[in-house]
Each structure stands twice: as C-alpha cells, then as structure tokens.
C-alpha positions as CSV (number, residue, x, y, z in Angstrom):
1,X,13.9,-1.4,-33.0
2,X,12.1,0.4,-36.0
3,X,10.4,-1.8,-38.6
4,X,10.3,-0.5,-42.2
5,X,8.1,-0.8,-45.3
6,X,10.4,-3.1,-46.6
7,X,10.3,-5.3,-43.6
8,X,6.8,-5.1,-44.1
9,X,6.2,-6.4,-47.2
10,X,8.6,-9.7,-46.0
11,X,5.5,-10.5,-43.7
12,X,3.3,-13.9,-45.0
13,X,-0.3,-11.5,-45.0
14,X,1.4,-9.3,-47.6
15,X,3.3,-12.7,-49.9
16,X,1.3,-11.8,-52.9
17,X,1.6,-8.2,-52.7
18,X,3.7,-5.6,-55.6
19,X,5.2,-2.5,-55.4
20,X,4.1,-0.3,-58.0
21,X,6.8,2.7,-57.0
22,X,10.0,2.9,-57.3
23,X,12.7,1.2,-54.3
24,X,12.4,4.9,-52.6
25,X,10.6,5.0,-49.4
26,X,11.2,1.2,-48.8
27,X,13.5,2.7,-45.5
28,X,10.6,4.6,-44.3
29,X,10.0,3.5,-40.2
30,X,6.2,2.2,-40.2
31,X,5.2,3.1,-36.8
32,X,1.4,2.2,-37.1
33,X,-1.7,1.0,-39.6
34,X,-4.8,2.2,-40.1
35,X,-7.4,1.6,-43.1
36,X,-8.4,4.8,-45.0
37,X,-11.5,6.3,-44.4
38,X,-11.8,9.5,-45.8
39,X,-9.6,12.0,-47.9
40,X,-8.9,14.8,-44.9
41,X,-5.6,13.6,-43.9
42,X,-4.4,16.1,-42.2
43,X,-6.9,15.3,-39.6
44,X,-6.3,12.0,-38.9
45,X,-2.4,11.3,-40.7
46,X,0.1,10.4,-38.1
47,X,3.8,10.2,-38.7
48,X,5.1,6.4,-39.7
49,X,1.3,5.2,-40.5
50,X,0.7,2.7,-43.0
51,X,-2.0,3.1,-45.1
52,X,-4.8,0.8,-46.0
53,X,-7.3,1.3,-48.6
54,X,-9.9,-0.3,-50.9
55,X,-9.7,3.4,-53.4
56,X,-12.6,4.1,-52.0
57,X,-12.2,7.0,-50.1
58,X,-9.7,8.5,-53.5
59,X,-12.3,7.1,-55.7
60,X,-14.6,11.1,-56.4
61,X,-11.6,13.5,-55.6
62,X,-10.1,16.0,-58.9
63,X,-6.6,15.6,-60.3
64,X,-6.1,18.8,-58.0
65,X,-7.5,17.6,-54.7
66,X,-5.2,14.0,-54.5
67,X,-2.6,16.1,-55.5
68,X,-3.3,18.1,-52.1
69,X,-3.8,14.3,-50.7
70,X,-0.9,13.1,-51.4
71,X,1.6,16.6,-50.5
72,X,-0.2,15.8,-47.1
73,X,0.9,12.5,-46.9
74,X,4.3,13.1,-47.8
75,X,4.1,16.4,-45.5
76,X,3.0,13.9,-42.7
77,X,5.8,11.8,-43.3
78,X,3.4,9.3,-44.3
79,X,5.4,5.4,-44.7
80,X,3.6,4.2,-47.4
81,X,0.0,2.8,-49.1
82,X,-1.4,0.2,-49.8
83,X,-3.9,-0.2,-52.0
84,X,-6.9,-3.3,-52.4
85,X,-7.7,-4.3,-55.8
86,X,-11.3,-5.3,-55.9
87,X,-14.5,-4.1,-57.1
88,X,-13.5,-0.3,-56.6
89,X,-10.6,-0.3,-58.8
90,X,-9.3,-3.2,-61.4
91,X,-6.1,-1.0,-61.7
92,X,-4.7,1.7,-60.0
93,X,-4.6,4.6,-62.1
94,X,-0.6,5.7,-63.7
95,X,-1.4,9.5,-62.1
96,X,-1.8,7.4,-58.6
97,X,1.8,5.7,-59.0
98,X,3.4,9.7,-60.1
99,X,2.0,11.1,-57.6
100,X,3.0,8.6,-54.9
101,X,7.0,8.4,-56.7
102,X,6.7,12.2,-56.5
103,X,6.2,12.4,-53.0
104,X,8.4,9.9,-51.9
105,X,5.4,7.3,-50.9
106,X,5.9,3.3,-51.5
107,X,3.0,2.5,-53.1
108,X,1.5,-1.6,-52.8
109,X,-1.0,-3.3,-54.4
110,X,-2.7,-6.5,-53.1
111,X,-5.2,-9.0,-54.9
112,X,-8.7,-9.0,-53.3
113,X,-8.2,-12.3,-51.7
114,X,-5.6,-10.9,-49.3
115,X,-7.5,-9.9,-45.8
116,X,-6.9,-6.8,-44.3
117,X,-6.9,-8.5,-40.1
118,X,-3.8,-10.3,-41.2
119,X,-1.6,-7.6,-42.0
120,X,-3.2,-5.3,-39.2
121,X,-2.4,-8.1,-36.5
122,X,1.6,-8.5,-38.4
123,X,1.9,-4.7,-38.3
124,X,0.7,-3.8,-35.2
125,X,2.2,-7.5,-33.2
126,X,5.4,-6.6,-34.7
127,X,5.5,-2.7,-32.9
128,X,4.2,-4.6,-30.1
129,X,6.6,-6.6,-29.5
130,X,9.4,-4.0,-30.3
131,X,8.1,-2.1,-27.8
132,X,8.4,-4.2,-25.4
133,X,11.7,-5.3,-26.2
134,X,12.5,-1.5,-25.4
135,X,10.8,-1.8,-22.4
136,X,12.0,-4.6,-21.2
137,X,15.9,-2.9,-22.3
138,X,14.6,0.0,-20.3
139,X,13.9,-1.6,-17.2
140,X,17.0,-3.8,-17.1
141,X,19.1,-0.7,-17.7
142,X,17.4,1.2,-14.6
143,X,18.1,-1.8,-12.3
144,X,21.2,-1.9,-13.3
145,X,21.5,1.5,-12.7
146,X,19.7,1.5,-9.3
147,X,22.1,-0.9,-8.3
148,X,24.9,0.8,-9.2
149,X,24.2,3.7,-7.4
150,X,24.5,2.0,-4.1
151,X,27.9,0.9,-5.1
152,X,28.7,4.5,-5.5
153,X,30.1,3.7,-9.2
154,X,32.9,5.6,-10.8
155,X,32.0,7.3,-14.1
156,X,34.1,5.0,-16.1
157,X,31.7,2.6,-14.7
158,X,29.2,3.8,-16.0
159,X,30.7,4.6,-19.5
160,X,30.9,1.2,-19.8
161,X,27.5,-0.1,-19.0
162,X,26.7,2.0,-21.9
163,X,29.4,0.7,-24.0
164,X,28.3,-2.6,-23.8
165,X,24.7,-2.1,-24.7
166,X,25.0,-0.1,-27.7
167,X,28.5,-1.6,-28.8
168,X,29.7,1.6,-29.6
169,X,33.1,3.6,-28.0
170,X,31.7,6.3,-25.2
171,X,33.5,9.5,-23.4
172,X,32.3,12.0,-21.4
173,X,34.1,15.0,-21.9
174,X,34.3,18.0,-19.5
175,X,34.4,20.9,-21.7
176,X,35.5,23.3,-19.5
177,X,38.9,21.9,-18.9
178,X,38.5,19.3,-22.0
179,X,39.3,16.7,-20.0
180,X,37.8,13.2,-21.2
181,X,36.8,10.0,-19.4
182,X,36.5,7.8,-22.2
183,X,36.2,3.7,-22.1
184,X,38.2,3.8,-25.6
185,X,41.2,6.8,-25.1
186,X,42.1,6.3,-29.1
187,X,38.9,8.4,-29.6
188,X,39.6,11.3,-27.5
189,X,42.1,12.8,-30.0
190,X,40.1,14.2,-32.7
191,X,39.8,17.4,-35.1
192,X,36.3,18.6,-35.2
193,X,35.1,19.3,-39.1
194,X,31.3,19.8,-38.6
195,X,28.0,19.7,-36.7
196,X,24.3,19.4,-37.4
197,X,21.9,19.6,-34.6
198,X,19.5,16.4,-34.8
199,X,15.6,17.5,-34.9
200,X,14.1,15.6,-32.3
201,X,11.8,12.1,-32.0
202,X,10.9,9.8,-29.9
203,X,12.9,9.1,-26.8
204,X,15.1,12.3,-27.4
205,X,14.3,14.7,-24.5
206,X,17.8,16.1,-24.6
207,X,19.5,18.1,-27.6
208,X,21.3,16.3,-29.9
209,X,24.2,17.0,-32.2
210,X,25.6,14.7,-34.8
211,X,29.7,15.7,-35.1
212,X,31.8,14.5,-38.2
213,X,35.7,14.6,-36.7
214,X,38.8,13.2,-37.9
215,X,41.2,11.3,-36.2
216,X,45.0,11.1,-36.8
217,X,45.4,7.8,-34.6
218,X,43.1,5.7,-37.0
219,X,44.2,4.2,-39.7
220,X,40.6,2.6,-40.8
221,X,37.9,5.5,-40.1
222,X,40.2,7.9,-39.6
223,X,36.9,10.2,-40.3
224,X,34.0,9.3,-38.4
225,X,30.8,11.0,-36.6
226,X,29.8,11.6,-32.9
227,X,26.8,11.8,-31.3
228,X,26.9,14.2,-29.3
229,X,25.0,15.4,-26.1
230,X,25.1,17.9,-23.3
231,X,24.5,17.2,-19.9
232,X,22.2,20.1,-18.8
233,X,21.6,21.4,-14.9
234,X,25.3,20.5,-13.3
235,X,25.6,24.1,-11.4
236,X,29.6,24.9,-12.3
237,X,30.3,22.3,-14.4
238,X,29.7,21.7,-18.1
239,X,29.8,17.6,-19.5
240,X,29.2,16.3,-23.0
241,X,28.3,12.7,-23.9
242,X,29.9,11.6,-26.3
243,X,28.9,8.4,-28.5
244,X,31.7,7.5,-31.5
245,X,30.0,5.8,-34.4
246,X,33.3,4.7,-35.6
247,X,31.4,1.9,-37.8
248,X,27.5,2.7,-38.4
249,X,25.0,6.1,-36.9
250,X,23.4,4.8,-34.0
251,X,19.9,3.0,-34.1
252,X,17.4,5.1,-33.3
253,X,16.2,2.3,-30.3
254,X,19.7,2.6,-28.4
255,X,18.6,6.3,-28.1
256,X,16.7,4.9,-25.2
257,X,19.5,3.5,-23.2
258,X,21.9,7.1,-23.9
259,X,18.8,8.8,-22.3
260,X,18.4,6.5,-19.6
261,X,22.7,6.9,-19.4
262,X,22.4,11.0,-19.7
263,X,19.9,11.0,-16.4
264,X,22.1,8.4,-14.2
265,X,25.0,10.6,-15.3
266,X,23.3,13.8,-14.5
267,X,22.3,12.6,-10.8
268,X,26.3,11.5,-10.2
269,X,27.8,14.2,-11.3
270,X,25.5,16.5,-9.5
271,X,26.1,14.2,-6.3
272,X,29.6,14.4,-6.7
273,X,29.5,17.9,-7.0
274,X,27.3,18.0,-3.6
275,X,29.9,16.0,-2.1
276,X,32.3,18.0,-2.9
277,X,30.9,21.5,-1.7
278,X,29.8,19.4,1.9
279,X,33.8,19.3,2.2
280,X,35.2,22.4,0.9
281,X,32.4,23.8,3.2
282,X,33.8,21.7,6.3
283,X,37.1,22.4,5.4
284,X,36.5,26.0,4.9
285,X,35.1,26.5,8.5
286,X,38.7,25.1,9.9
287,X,41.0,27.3,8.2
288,X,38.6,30.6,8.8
289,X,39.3,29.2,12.1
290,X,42.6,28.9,12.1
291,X,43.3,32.3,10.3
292,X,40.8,34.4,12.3
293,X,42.3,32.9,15.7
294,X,39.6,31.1,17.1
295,X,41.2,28.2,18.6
296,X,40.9,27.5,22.4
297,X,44.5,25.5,22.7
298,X,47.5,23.7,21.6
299,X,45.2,20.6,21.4
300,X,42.8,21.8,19.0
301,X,45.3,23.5,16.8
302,X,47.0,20.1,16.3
303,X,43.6,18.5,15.5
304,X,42.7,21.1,13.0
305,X,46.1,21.2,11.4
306,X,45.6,17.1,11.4
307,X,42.2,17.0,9.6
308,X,43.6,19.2,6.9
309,X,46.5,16.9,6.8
310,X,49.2,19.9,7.0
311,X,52.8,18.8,8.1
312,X,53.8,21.8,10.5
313,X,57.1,23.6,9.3
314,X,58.6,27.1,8.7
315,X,57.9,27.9,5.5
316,X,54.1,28.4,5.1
317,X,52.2,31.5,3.5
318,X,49.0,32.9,3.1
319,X,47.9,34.0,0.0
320,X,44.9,36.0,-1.3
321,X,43.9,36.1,-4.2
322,X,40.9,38.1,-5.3
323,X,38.6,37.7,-8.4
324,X,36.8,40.7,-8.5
325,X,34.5,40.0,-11.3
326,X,33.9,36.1,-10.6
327,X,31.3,34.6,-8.1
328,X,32.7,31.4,-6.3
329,X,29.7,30.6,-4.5
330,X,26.1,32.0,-5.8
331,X,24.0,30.1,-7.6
332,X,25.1,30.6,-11.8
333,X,24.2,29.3,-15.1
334,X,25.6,31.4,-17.9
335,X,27.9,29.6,-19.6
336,X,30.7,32.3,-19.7
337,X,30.6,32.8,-15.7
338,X,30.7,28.9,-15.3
339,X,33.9,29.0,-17.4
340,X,35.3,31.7,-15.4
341,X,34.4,30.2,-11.9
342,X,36.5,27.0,-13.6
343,X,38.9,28.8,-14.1
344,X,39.3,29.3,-10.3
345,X,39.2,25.4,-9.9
346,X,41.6,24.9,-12.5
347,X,44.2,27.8,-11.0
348,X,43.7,25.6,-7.5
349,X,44.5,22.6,-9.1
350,X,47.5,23.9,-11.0
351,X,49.3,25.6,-8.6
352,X,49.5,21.9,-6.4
353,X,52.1,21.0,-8.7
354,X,54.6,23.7,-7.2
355,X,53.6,23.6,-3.9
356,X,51.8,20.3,-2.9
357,X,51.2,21.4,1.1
358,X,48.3,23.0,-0.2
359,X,44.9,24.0,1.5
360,X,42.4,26.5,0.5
361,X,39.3,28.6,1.5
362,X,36.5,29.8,-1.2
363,X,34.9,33.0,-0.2
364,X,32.6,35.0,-2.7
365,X,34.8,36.8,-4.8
366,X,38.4,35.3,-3.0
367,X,40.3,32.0,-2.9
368,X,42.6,32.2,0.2
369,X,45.5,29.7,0.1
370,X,47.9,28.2,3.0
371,X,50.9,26.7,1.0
372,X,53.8,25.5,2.6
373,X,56.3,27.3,-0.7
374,X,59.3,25.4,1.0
375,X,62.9,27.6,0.2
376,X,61.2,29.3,-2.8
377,X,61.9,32.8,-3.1
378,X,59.7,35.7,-3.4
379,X,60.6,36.1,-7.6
380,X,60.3,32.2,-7.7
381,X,56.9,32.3,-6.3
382,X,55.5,35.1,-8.4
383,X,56.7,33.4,-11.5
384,X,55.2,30.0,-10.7
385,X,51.6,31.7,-9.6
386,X,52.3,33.6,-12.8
387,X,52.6,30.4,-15.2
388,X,49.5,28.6,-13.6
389,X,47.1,32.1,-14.6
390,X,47.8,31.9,-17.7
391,X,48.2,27.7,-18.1
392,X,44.7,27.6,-16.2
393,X,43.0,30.8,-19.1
394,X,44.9,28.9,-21.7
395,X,43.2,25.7,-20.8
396,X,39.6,27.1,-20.7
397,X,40.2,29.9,-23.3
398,X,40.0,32.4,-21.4
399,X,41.4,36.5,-23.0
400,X,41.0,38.4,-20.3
401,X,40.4,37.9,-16.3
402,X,40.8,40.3,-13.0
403,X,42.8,38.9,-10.5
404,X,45.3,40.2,-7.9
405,X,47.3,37.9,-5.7
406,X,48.9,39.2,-2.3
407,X,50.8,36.8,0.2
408,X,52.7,37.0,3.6
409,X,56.1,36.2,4.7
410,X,56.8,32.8,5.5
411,X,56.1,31.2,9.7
412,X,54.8,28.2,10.5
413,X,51.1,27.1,11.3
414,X,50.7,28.8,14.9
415,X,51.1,32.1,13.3
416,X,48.6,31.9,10.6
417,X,46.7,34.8,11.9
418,X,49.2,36.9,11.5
419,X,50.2,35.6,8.4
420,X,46.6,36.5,7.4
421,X,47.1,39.9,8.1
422,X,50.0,40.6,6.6
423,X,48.5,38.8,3.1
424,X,45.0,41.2,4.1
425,X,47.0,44.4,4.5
426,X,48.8,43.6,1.4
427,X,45.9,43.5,-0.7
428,X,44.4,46.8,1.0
429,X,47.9,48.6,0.3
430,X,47.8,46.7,-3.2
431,X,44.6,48.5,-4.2
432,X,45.8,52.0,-3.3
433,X,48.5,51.7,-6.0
434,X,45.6,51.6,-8.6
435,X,47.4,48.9,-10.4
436,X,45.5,46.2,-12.3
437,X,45.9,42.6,-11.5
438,X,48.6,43.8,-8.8
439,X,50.9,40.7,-7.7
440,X,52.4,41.9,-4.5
441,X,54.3,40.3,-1.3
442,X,54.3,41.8,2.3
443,X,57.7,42.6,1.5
444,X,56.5,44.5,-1.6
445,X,54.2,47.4,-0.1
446,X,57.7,48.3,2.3
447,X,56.9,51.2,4.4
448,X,53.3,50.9,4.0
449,X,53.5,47.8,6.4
450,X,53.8,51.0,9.4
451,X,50.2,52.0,8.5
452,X,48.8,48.9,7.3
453,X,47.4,47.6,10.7
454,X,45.9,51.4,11.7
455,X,41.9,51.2,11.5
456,X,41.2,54.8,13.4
457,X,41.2,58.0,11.4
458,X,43.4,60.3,14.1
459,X,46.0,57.2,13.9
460,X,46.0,58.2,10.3
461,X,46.1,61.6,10.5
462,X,48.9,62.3,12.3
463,X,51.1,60.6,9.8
464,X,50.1,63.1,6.9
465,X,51.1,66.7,6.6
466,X,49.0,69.3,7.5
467,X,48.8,71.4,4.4
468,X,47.3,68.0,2.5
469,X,44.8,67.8,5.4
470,X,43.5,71.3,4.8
471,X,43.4,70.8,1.4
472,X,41.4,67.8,1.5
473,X,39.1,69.8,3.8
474,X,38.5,72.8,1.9
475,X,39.2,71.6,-1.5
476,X,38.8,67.9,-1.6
477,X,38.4,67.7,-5.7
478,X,42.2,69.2,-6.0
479,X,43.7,66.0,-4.0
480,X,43.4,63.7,-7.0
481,X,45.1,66.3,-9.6
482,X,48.0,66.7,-7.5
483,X,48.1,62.8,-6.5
484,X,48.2,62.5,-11.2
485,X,50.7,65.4,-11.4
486,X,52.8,63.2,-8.5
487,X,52.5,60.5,-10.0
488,X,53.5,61.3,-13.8
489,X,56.5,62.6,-12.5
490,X,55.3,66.6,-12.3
491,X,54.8,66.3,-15.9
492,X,51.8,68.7,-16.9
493,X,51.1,67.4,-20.3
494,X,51.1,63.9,-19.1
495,X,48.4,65.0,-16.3
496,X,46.3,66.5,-18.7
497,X,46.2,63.5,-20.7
498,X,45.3,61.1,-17.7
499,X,42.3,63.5,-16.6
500,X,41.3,65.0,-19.8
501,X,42.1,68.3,-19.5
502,X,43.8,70.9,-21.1
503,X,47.5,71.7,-20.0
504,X,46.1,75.1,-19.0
505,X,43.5,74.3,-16.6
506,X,45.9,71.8,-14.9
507,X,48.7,74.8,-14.2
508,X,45.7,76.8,-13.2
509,X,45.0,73.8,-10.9
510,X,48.8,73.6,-9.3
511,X,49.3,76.9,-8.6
512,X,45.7,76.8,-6.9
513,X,47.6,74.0,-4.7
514,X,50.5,75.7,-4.4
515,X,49.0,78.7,-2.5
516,X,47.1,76.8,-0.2
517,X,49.6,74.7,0.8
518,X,52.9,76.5,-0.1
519,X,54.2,72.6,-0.8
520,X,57.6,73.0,-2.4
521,X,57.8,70.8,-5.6
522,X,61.7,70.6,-5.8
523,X,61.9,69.3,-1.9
524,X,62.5,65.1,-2.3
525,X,61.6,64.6,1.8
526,X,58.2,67.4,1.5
527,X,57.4,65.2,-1.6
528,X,57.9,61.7,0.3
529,X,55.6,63.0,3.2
530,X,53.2,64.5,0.3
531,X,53.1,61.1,-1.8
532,X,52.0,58.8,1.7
533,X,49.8,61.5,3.3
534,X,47.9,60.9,-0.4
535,X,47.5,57.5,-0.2
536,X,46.9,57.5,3.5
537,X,43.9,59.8,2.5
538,X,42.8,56.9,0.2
539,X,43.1,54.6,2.8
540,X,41.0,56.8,5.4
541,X,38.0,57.3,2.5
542,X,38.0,53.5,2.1
C-alpha cells in the first residue's frame, strides 16, 4: 500500500497545517520522514522522504544555492516539505513557494504549536503497518503456494490464486506457439497498439512492460493496458504473464503477489518441463531398442510395444526427419534457436492429427517417428507432412528452416529394424541427390535401394565402371565437372554457370575426360553406368 502526501496531511498531528503550493505533488508516495539538518541533500535525500524543517538549515543559503537545493530534491524525487513557523521564519519567503511549485514539491506550513514526534510516529506507524500488511500478504501467498505444490497444481490453478488477490483478469501466454492459459478467455483476443518498458522499484526484480491493446470482444474497454512480464530461465520454452488492467493500472503493492506468482510459475513450468524430458528420455531408450534390434523375445517385444501403447498392425512406418541446423537436446538460450527447437515440438504435435498411432525418438539434430499412416498413400503422406511444416513455421513465424524427411515402406511392429533401415538408407541416398529439404520414400531412391545396405568399399567398387575409377584415381578434381555437365543435361553453358567457369575451360575439361576414359556421351546404357558409378563414388567418400 503506498501512502501519499495527501494522505498525509489527513493525519490529526498535521489538522492545522496549509499547503502553500499548488494540488501538484499531492500523489507523491511518502515512503519515509526525516527532519532537516543541513542543506547537502544529495548526501542524505532518499526517494519518497518527507521533509521536516524549522528553515533553519535554508535560513544563510544564496538565491543560487536553494535553487541547487531544491533541483536536488526534485532530482531525488523528493515527496514534499514541510516547513515550522516559529522563531526562524514568521513567513515563508514567495521565492521558497516558486521554487517548490517549480520543481514539483508540495510545500506545508505548520504553526509552532504543532510537535514534530507526532507526525514522525503518524508517518513512520503508518509505513509500518503497510509493511506488514505486505508481509503478512506475502507470507499467506507463499503458504498457499507451498501447499499447492504438493497438490501438483495445474497452471490455471495457479492463474487463479493470482486472480483473486489482485482482482484483476490473468493469462499466461506461451509465445512461441501463442497459446494462452488465461482464467478470463475474452482477454486473450487482442491487437497489440504499444509498449513502454516500466523502470523498476521496489519489489520488481523482473522486467516489466506496460502494453496498451485493443480488443474487438469488448464492448466497455474495448482499449485497455497489460502488464506484462516474461518468465526468464525455462530452457526451450518462452511464457509471458500477462495481467489485464481492464479497469484501473495495478497498485504498486500487488506487484508483490505477481512476483511471488512469476517464481511459483517459474519452478512449475521448469518441473514440468523436467518431467517431461524424464519420459521422452524413457521412452526414447524403448524405441532405440526396438529399432536397433535389441530385444531378447516375443515377450519383451509385446511389453515394449505395450508401454508405448502401440496397437500392432500392418501399416506402420519409420520416418526420419533431420534438422540439420537445430539442436534438440543441448543446453540453449537464444531466443531464435528456442523458437526453432519449438518448432520441432510443434511439427510433433501437428502431424498427430493425421496419424494418431504416433511415437517418437529425439536425437541431436533428428526426430525419428513410428506412425501407424493406416491405407494412406505415399503422395497422401507427403502432402500431409508437407501441410504440418509449414502450419508448425506459420505458427511460430518462422521464413526459412532445413529439414529433410525420409520414411520406409509400410510392416508391422516386429520389423521395425528393418523399417529403420530402409528410412536410414533413404536419407543417405537422399543426401547424394544434393537436393535441399529432400522429401523422399524408400520407394523414391528406386535402384539405389541395391547399394543402399553396402558398407565396404570393393562392394562398391565393383558396381562402377572402370574408366570413372581411374579417373577418380588420377584426376579426382575432374569427377565433379563431369557429374555438373551430367547432370545439366551435357549442356556446357549451363555447367559453366553452376561452377563459375568459362564455357572454354569446361570443353577443355570434357575432352580432358574424354581421353582418359574414352566414355561415349551419345551411349544412354554407358551414361546410366556413368551417372551411378558417380554417386556411388559419393557414397564411398562419405
């Protein structure tokens, strides 16, 4: 609760006092008293004191030097003076009452009867007690609070709690998806048309912003402000609080209950988040089980398959997708790579709505998914993982984002490990192509699947012709112009383009080929042998 200079002057030790100012400075928040005992302010001038003084200490300074006094006090954010009549000083100068009206300071004069003890023990009792009404508002709050978290409260719970003390609407808005839990939904529709960060005070450790919306469901208020505040330190995720002062700005004494709010908040969240990871951790060991084969029996496949509560059937798929720019796992805290790693949450989430069967394992820069995709075909399936990349950047804003998908034919969960390396060779033979964000089936990479499974070099080998081995051998920086030339069709000036060359050097470049390998351009089968020997050459460097 603050107390003001007006407030003040409503106190019985101050009945016979006058304000010589003008009403400005009657709001100012009187935080303390003390009696004036010298003219060095800055030295002993706090914030919110009220002044006491008998003119004494004013009494020798120059026109010049109160007007430095008094700049000071207004600089100090002084709340006001008051000044004794007595022996000193029958009346207080008119230059006294500018310069206090000039900078803002409520200046009061009392008789010389009135005692100073009187209004020190009004003042001072007064911010006493406030305080310990705070206090006591504190405490109650953290009991509450302490009790709560045994109960392992929802955060609606908790919204309300908060509600309810400060009688104002709350939300806690996840900004990464803008998703808000709010314990008044009217409020979570709103047009944002400026924000001012609050400088802070007392019992603001966290940053505050004050936010002036509009709102199309609201007939009264229909523009409003929010107090606004982030919740700091919640590893991937990123919360505002979100306080709606539909009616009035929030006291400056419920600051200590949002504060008190913002740290339970903080410690759920991050516990949620905790839980969470313990079981996608837990359920990530299974499935690396069950798709690197390591399952003694029939018994413990069933169990496995129950505790991810899969429903066996024919028509399940593994699917890799690969973020190569995005960290799922280490430890992050720019906002831009939290967004991103969202967006990997968000694309999980989303893609549950086609294909509810639906487990998944997090690796560093990979999300492998077993989905049961049901009769879906190949085109359908591309077009649905298709919608929920761009719905899940759409939701978080996001331009531009690597990502290439690969997935298996279809076989039920007994065969997972094979699925697993179809979906693994898929993405190897994907990456060859040199396409970005490839989407590509088993199906899809078609005679590559006959090489896919070779890991030694002479298994390689023997599938590519001769001449390209040689050439690779001897002149290894050729192979990539005459994979470009292959690849743009034998088109010269196209090649030069691609590896910024002049058409020149890249004929002198071909017919450097063409005599060490005698290839024949115009033979379609010599050029099918040339074209996979190149990329099996890109497999083998890899």
């Amino acid at each position: 609760m603050k107390l003001t200079v007006k407030e003040v002057l409503g106190f019985d030790s101050l009945k016979e006092a006058m304000v010589l100012t003008k009403h400005a400075g009657l709001s100012n928040n009187v935080t303390g008293i003390m009696v004036v005992e010298g003219p060095d302010i800055e030295n002993w001038g706090r914030e919110g004191e009220l002044l006491l003084s008998s003119y004494y200490a004013l009494r020798d300074l120059s026109s010049s030097e109160l007007n430095v006094f008094f700049t000071k006090a207004h600089q100090l954010k002084i709340s006001g003076l008051i000044i004794k009549i007595d022996r000193l000083v029958v009346s207080i100068p008119a230059y006294i009452i500018e310069l206090c009206e000039k900078n803002e300071l409520p200046l009061i004069q009392i008789p010389k009867q009135t005692q100073y003890e009187p209004i020190l023990l009004d003042v001072m009792g007064t911010i006493i007690n406030n305080n310990i009404h705070l206090l006591e508002k504190y405490y109650s709050l953290q009991n509450h609070f302490t009790k709560m978290a045994l109960n392992e409260p929802e955060i609606i719970d908790i919204l309300l709690v908060l509600k309810e003390l400060i009688k104002k609407p709350i939300s806690l808005k996840n900004t990464l998806k803008n998703e808000c839990i709010s314990t008044d939904p009217l409020y979570n529709e709103v047009t944002s048309i400026q924000s001012i960060a609050l400088n802070k005070q007392k019992y603001m450790n966290y940053d505050y912003t004050r936010r002036k919306v509009a709102s199309e469901m609201l007939e009264k208020n229909s523009l409003y402000t929010q107090l606004v505040v982030p919740i700091p330190n919640l590893k991937i995720n990123s919360y505002e609080l979100i306080i709606h002062e539909v009616e009035s700005p929030t006291p400056h004494e419920d600051f200590l209950a949002i504060e008190n709010t913002i740290s339970f908040l903080q410690m759920e969240l991050l516990k949620k988040y905790a839980v969470s990871q313990t079981t996608l951790h837990y359920k990530n060991s299974i499935i690396s089980d069950l798709l690197n084969n390591r399952i003694e029996d029939k018994e413990e496949l069933n169990e496995k398959i129950r505790s991810l509560k899969l429903v066996d059937g024919s028509n399940f798929r593994i699917f890799i997708c690969h973020l190569p720019t995005i960290s799922l796992t280490a430890e992050i805290s720019d906002e831009q790579q939290k967004k991103e790693r969202q967006f990997a949450y968000t694309f999980i989430e989303d893609t549950k709505k086609y294909w509810p069967q639906h487990v998944y394992l997090i690796r560093n820069h990979k999300i492998v998914f077993i989905l049961d995709t049901e009769k879906d075909s190949e085109e359908t399936i591309k077009k649905n993982l298709l919608s929920s990349i761009e719905t899940s950047k759409r939701m978080l804003s996001i331009n531009e984002l690597d990502m290439s998908i690969s997935f298996s034919y279809t076989g039920d969960l007994s065969h997972l490990n094979s699925l697993y390396k179809q979906a693994k060779n898929t993405q190897r033979i994907a990456a060859l192509f040199g396409e970005e964000n490839a989407l590509y089936s088993y199906h899809d990479i078609g005679i590559y699947q006959l090489f896919s499974d070779l890991n030694h070099l002479d298994q390689f080998e023997k599938f590519i012709p001769k001449s390209l081995l040689i050439l690779n051998k001897n002149q290894p920086e050729l192979i990539e112009t005459l994979k470009i030339f292959l690849d743009n069709n034998q088109n010269y000036k196209d090649t030069a383009d691609t590896l910024f060359l002049h058409p020149k050097t890249v004929r002198y470049r071909l017919d450097k080929i063409k005599k060490l390998t005698s290839i024949q351009f115009n033979n379609a089968e010599e050029l099918l042998q040339i074209n996979v020997g190149l990329r099996l050459l890109k497999m083998m460097a890899k």
